[in-house]
N, C-alpha and C positions, 0 to 999 in steps of 0.2 A: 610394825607388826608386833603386836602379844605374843609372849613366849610364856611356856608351860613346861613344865616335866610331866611325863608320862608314865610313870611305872605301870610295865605290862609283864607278862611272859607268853610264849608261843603258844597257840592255839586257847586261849581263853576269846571266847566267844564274849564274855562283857566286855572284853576288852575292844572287840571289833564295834561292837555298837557304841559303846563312850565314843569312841574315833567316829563314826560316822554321825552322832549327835554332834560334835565339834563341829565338823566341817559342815553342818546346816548354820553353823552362828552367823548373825546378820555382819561380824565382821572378824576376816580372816587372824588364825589362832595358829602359830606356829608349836607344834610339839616334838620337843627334844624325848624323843623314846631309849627309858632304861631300861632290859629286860632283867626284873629282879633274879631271874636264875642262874647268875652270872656269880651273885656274892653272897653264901649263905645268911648273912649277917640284916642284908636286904629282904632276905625271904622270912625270915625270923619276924623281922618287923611288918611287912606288909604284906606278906601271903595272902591273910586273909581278908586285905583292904582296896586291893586292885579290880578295877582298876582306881588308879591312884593320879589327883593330879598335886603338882605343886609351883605357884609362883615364885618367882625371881625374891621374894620377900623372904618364902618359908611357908610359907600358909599352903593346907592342905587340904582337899577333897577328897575324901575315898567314896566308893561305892557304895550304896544307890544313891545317884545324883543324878540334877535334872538340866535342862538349857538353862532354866532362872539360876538354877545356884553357881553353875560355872559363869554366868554373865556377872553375876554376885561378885564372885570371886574375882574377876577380872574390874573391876570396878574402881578398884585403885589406877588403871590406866597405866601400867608399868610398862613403857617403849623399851623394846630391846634393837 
């Protein structure tokens, strides 16, 4: 299974829909969820980019993203 990080925080509504785009992908995406309100440091940098994905690589998606670009993303085939 594909793994991802998630950078979200509670109650962002784009955040609900990135997640339920994911879980249409024609193949299952596991998402290790960060909620950035946790570490000011994480908010500093991504407040304004979440939701936020990121591969086991480093590579990162922010906000507005489509199914093509997170299949994009995933494209390197990185099994975890």
């Amino acid at each position: 299974m594909l793994q991802l990080t998630f950078y979200t925080t509670a109650g962002c509504h784009l955040c609900e829909q990135a997640k339920a785009m994911i879980a249409e992908l024609p193949e299952p995406v596991r998402l290790v969820e960060f909620d950035i309100a946790c570490d000011d440091r994480m908010i500093e940098r991504y407040g304004l980019r979440i939701p936020l994905l990121k591969t086991p690589a480093g590579e990162e998606l922010g906000w507005p993203f489509t199914a093509e670009q997170v299949l994009s993303l995933l494209s390197d085939r990185v099994e975890c």
